[in-house]
C-alpha positions as CSV (number, residue, x, y, z in Angstrom):
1,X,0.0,0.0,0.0
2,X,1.4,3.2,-0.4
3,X,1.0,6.6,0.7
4,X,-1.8,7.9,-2.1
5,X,-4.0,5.1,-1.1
6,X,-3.6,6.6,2.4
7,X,-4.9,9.7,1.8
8,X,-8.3,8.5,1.2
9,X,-8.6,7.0,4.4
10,X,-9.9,9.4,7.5
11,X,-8.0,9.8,10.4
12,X,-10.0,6.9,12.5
13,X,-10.2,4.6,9.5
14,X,-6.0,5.1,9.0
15,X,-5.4,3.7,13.2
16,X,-7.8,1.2,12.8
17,X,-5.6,-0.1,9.7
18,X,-2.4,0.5,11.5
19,X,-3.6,-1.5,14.3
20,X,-5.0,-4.1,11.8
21,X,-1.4,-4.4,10.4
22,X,0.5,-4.7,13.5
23,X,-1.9,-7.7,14.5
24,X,-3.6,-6.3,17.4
25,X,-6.9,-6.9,18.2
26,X,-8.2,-3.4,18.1
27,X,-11.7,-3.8,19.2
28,X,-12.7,-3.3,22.6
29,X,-16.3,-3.3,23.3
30,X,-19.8,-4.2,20.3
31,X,-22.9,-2.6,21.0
32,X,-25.9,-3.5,19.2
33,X,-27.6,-0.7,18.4
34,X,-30.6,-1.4,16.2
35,X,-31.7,-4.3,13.8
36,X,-34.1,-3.9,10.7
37,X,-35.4,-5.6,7.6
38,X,-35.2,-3.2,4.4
39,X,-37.7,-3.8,1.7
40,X,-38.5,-4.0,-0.9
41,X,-35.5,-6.9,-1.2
42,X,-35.8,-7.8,2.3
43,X,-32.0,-6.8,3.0
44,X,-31.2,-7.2,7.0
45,X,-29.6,-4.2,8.4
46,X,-27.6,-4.2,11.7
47,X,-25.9,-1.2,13.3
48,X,-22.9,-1.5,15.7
49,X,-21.4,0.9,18.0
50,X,-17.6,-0.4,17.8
51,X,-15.4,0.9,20.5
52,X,-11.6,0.2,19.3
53,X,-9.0,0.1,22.2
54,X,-7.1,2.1,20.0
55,X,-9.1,4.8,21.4
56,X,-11.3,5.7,18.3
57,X,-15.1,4.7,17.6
58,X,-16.6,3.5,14.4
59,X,-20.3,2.8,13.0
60,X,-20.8,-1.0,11.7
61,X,-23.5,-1.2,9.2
62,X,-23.7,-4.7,8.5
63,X,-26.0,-5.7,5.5
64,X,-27.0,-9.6,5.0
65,X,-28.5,-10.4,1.8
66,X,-29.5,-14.2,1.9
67,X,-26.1,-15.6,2.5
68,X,-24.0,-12.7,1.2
69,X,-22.5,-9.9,3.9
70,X,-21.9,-6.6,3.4
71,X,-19.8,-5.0,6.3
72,X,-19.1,-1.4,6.7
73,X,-16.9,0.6,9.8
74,X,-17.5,4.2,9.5
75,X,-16.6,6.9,11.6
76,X,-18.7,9.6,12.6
77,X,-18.2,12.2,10.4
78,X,-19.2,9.9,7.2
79,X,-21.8,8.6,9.5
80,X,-23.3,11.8,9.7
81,X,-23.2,13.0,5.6
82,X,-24.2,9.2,4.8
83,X,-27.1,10.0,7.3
84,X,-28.1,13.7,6.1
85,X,-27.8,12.0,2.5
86,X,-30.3,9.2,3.7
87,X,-33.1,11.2,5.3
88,X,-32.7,14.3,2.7
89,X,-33.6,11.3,0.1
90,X,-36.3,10.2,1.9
91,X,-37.9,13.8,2.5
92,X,-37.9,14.5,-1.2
93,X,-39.4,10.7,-1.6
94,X,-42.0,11.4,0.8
95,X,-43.2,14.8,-0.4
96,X,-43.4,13.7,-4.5
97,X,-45.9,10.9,-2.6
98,X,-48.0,13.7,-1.0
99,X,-48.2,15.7,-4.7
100,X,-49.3,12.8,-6.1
């Protein structure tokens, strides 16, 4: 890996890979923090706080599709845009359902 792949990693994301590398086992404490079922494909969504003993705290969004997972760690500031992103969409969803 070099040092342009790097830079496209955030602060929190670039320890939890130094950590990775080095072997340790950076996570401290999982907290389940909510558990749905997206339709209209029936995806199942988990959310995880992940406290790293690396000092740093990430979002998991783990997305099961039949037997197929999808695994995200996020910290908070993408948790935050993906999350703004998410309900702005769905405003804009909702209100073309109200003109109609």
């Amino acid at each position: 890996m070099n040092v342009d792949t790097l830079s496209v990693f955030s602060y929190a994301q670039a320890r939890y890979l130094f950590c990775f590398m080095l072997g340790a086992n950076s996570v401290e404490e999982i907290t389940k923090l909510d558990k749905f079922t997206a339709t209209p494909f029936r995806q199942e969504l988990e959310l995880h706080n992940i406290e790293h003993e690396a000092g740093f705290t990430t979002l998991r969004v783990r997305i099961r599709e039949k037997s197929r997972f999808t695994i995200f760690d996020i910290d908070p500031q993408t948790a935050e845009a993906w999350g703004s992103a998410m309900v702005k969409w769905a405003q804009q969803q909702n209100q073309k359902g109200d003109s109609k």
